[in-house]
C-alpha positions as CSV (number, residue, x, y, z in Angstrom):
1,X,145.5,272.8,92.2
2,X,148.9,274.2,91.6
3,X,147.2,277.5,90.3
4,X,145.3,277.6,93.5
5,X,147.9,277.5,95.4
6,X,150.1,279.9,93.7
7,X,146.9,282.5,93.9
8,X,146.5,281.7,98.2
9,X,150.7,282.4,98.4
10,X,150.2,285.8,96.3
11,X,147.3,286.7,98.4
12,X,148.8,285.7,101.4
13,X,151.7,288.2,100.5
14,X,149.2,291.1,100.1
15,X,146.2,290.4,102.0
16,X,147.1,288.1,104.7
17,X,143.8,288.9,107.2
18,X,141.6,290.0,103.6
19,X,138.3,287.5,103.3
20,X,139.4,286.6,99.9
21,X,142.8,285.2,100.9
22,X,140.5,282.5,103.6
23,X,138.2,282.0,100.2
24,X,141.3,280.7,98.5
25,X,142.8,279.1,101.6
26,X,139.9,277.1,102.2
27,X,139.6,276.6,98.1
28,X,143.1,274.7,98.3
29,X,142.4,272.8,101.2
30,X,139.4,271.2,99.8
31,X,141.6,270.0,96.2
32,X,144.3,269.1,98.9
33,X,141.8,266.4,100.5
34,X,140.3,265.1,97.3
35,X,144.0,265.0,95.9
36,X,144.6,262.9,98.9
37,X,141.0,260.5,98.8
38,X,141.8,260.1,94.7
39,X,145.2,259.3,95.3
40,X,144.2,256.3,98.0
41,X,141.6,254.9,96.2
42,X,143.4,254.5,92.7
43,X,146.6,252.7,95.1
44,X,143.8,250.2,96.8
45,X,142.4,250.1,93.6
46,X,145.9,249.0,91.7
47,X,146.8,246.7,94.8
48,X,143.3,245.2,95.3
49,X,143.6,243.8,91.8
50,X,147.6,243.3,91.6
51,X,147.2,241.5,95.1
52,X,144.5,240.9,97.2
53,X,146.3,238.9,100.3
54,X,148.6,241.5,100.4
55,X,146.0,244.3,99.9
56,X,144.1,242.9,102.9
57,X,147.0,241.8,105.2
58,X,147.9,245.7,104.4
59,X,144.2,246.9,105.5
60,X,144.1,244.6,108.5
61,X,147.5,246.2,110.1
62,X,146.2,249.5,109.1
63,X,143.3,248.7,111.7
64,X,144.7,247.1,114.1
65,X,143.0,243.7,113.0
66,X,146.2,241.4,112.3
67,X,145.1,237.8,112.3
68,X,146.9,236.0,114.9
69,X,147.1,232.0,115.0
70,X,145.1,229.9,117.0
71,X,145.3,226.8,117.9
72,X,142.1,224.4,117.1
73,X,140.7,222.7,120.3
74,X,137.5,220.5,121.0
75,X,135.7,220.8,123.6
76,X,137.6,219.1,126.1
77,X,140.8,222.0,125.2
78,X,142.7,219.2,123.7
79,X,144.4,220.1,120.3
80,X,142.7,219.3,117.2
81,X,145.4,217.7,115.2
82,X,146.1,217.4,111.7
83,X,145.8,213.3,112.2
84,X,142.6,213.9,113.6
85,X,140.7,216.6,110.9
86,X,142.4,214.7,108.0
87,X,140.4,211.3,109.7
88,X,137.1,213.4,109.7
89,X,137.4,214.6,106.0
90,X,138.7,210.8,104.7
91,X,135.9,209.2,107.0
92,X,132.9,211.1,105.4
93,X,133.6,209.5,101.9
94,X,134.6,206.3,103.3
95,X,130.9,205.9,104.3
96,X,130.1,204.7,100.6
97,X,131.8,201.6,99.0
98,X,134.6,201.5,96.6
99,X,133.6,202.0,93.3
100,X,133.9,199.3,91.0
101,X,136.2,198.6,87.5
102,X,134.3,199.3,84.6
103,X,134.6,196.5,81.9
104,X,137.1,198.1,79.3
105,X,134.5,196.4,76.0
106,X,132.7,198.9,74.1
107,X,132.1,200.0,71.2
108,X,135.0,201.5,68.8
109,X,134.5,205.0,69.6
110,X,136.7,208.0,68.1
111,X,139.5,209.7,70.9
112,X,139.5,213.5,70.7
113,X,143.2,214.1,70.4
114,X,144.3,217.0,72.9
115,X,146.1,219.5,70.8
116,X,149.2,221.7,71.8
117,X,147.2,224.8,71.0
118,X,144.6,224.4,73.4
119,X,146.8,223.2,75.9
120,X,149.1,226.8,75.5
121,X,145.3,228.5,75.4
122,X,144.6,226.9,79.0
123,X,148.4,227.9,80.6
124,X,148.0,230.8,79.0
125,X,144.8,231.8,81.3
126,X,145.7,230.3,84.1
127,X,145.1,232.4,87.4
128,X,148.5,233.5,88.7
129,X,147.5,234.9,92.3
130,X,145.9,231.0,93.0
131,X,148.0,229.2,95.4
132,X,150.8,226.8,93.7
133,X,150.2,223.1,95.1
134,X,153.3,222.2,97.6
135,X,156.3,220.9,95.9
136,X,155.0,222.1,92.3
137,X,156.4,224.5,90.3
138,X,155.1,228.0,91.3
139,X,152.2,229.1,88.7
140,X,153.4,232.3,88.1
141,X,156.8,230.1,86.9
142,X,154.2,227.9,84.6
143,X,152.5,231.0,83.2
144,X,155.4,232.5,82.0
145,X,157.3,229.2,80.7
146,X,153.7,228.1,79.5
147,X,154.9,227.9,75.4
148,X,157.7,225.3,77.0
149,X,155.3,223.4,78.7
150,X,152.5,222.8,76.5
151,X,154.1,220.5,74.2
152,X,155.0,217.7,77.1
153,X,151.7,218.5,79.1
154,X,150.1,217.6,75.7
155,X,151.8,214.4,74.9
156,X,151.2,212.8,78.7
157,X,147.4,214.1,78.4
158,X,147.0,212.1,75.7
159,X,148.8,209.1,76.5
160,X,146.4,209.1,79.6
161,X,143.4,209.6,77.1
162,X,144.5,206.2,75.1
163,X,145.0,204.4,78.4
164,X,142.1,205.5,80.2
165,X,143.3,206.8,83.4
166,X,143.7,209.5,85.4
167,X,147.5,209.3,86.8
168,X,147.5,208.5,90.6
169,X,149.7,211.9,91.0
170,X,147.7,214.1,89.9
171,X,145.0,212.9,92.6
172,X,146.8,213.8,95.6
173,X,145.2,216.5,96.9
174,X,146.6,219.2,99.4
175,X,143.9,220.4,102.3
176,X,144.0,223.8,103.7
177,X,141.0,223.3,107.0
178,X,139.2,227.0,107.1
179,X,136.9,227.1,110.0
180,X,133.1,227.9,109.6
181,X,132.6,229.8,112.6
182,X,134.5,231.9,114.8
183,X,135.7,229.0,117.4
184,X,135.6,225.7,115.9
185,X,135.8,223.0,118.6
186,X,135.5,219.5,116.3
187,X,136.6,218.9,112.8
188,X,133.0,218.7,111.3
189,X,133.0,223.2,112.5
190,X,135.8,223.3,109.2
191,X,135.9,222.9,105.2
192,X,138.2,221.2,103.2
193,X,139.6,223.4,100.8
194,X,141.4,220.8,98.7
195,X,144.5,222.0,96.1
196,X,145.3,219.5,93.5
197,X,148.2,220.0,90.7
198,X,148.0,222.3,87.6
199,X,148.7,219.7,85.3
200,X,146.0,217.6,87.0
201,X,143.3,220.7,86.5
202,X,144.6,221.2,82.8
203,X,143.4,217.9,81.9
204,X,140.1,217.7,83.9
205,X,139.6,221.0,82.1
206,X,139.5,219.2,78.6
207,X,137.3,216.3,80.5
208,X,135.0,218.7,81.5
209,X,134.2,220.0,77.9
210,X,134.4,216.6,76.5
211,X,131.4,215.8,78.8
212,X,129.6,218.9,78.7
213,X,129.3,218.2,74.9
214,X,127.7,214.7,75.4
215,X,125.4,215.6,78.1
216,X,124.5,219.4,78.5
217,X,121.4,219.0,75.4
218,X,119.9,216.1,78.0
219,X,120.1,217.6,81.2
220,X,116.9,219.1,82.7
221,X,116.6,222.2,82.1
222,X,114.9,223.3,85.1
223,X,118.0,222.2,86.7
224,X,120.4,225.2,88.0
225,X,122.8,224.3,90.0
226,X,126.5,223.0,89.0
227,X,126.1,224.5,85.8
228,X,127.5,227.6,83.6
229,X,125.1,230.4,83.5
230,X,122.9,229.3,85.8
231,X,122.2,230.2,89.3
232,X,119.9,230.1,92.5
233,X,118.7,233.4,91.4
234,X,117.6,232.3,87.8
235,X,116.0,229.4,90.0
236,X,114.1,232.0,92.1
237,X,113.0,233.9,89.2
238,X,111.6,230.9,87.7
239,X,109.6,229.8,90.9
240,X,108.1,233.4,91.2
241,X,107.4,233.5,87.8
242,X,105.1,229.6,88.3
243,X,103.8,231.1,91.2
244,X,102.4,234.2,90.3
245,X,101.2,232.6,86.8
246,X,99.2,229.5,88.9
247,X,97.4,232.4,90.8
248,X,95.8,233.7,88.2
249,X,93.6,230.0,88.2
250,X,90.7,230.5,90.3
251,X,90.7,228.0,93.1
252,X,94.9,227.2,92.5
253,X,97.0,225.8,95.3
254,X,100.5,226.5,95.4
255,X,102.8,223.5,97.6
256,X,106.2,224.2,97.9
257,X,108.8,221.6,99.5
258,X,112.2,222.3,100.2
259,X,114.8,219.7,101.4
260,X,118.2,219.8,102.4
261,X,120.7,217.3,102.6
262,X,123.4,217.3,104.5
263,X,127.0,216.1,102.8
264,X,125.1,215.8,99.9
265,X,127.9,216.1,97.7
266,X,130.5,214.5,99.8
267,X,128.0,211.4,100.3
268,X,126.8,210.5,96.8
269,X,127.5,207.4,95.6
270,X,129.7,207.2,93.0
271,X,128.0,203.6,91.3
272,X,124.9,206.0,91.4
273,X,126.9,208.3,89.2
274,X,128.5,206.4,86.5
275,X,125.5,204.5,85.8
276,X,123.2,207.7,85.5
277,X,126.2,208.6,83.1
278,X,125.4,205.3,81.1
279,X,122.0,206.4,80.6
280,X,122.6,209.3,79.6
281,X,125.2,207.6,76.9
282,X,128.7,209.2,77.7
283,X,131.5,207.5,75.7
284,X,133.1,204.5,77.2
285,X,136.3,206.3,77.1
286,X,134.9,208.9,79.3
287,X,133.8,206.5,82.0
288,X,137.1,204.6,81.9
289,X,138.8,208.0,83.3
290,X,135.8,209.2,85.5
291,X,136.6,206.1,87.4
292,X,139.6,206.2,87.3
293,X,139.6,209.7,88.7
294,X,137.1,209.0,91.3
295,X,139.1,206.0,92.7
296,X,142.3,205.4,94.7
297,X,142.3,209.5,95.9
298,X,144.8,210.3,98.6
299,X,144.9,213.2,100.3
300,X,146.8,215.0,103.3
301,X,145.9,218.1,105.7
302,X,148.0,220.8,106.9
303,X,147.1,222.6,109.6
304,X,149.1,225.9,110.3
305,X,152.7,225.1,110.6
């Protein structure tokens, strides 16, 4: 582009009005505006991926599009309080009893022992642009210092291990309220969007894999959802697939029923759960700390300031 533009000055000096001189003129405009379009997209690109909530704050002021707060009203124009949504969300599960104790006899069973390795592996990948939980230690602060922190983090996860709980603090849960439509006028128009501790999702990490072990060979596998590597899509691909297969039968009827149930999740009962977790033979350790984790929750709601 430089070269271009030394060739348009030279010819500007000679041949100002000359057709050749508007060839090159119009030559260095044309690298000028791709210069320009390059140059944007690889600092959207580098922001986009360094920091989206910037990156879009950025594009929204750029339009003209700068969110502005609103206050949440029903119906009736009265404020929709933080009291009030935080009722809502804590009412839904309240529908369903407590769960009950599970006896602590058993069989002797063998504790995996949580190693400060994998614990330094887990810091070590946390997600930095997540939001820190209030009052925590930012994670961008635990990312760097992870090498210092695995070694206690490790020791209290496995004390929790021997005693079968899951600690009371790492259950309190902070809830951000994001409204499902434009203008929300009762709580049920929001989701919860619920952040709990890092140290609490380090240890339901190791959890997690100590139950997928025990129970991913015995779950259906014509069941998609919830699990890694599976999606409504492969579902979709697998119904098109029966389908098209059944109609090469002469005389074949396809049915298909399709259900929906509302707060299905939020609504299942959780004795339901831990003894479909007995059949399916998960060690008496594990259900010591599932119900430990799915009892005594506490949560709060903030809503904008």
């Amino acid at each position: 582009m430089k070269a271009a533009m030394r060739e348009r000055d030279m010819l500007y000096e000679t041949k100002p009005y000359s057709d050749e001189y508007k060839w090159k003129r119009n030559i260095v405009v044309r690298l000028l505006k791709q210069a320009r379009r390059l140059y944007g997209h690889q600092i959207f690109a580098k922001l986009s991926a360094s920091n989206p909530r910037k990156f879009h704050t950025n594009v929204r002021k750029l339009m003209g599009q700068q969110k502005s707060k609103s206050i949440l009203r029903d119906e009736q124009g009265k404020n929709l309080t933080a009291e009030i949504i935080n009722a809502h969300f804590s009412n839904i599960c309240r529908q369903q009893p407590p769960l009950k104790t599970l006896p602590q006899n058993g069989p002797i069973e063998t504790i995996p022992v949580i190693t400060v390795s994998q614990v330094q592996e887990n810091l070590e990948h946390l997600n930095i642009r997540k939001a820190s939980y209030p009052g925590e230690i930012p994670i961008r602060l635990i990312h760097a210092c992870w090498s210092f922190l695995a070694t206690p983090l490790a020791m209290t996860h496995n004390q929790c291990v021997l005693e079968d709980v899951f600690p009371d603090k790492f259950k309190k849960a902070f809830i951000t309220p994001i409204p499902k439509k434009t203008s929300p006028t009762s709580p049920s128009d929001l989701r919860p969007i619920s952040k709990t501790p890092i140290v609490s999702k380090v240890f339901e990490y190791f959890i997690l894999q100590w139950l997928l072990a025990e129970v991913e060979h015995k779950i259906d596998p014509m069941y998609f959802g919830f699990r890694r590597g599976h999606s409504t899509t492969h579902y979709l691909v697998r119904l098109l697939h029966d389908l098209l297969e059944h109609l090469e039968i002469s005389e074949a009827l396809a049915d298909i029923i399709i259900s929906d149930f509302v707060k299905a999740f939020d609504l299942l009962d959780h004795e339901t759960v831990i003894n479909e977790a007995r059949i399916l033979e998960v060690s008496q350790f594990l259900l010591c700390i599932i119900v430990s984790f799915l009892s005594c929750r506490q949560q709060y709601v903030q809503l904008e300031n």
